[in-house]
C-alpha positions, 0 to 999 in steps of 0.5 A, a space after each residue: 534653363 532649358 525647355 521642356 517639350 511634349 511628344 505633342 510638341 515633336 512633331 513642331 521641332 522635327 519640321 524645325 530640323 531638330 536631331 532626336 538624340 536618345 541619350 539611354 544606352 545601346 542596349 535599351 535603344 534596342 528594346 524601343 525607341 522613337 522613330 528617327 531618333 539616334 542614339 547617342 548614350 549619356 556618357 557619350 555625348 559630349 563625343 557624339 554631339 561634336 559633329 553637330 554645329 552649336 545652334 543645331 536644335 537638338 531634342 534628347 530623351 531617356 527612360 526617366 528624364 534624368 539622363 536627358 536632363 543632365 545630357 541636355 544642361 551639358 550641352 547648353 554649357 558647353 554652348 549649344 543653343 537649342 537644346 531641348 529636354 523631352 523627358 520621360 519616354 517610355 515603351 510597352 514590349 
């Protein structure tokens, strides 16, 4: 099961050392995006995420909460141990 956390609860991850990964495509990243986040597309990510040791705590996001859910239980069975699926985020142009 992965954990599901609150924009309240990132600050907590990111003192952690946890990677901000916004799993949506470039083109919407662009629109908006958290601060310090990468980008790093849901169709992408297991390439993205190879450079990053399997215990890194990683959060990821999307504009809906489904791409950060599959993105997120992806990389838990590909044995990532800290993963963390903050959902939903959404901006106001």
């Amino acid at each position: 099961m992965i954990p599901k956390i609150t924009l309240k609860d990132l600050p907590f991850y990111q003192e952690q050392g946890a990677i901000l990964i916004d799993v949506r495509d470039p083109m919407e990243y662009q629109m908006g995006h958290l601060p310090n986040a990468y980008n790093i597309p849901y169709d992408h990510i297991i390439e993205g995420t190879k450079k990053y040791l399997k215990d890194t705590p990683m959060v990821l996001y999307c504009s809906s909460g489904t791409r950060s859910r599959m993105a997120a239980h992806l990389l838990n069975s590909m044995g990532y141990t800290h993963v963390y699926d903050l959902g939903k985020v959404t901006w106001k142009s």
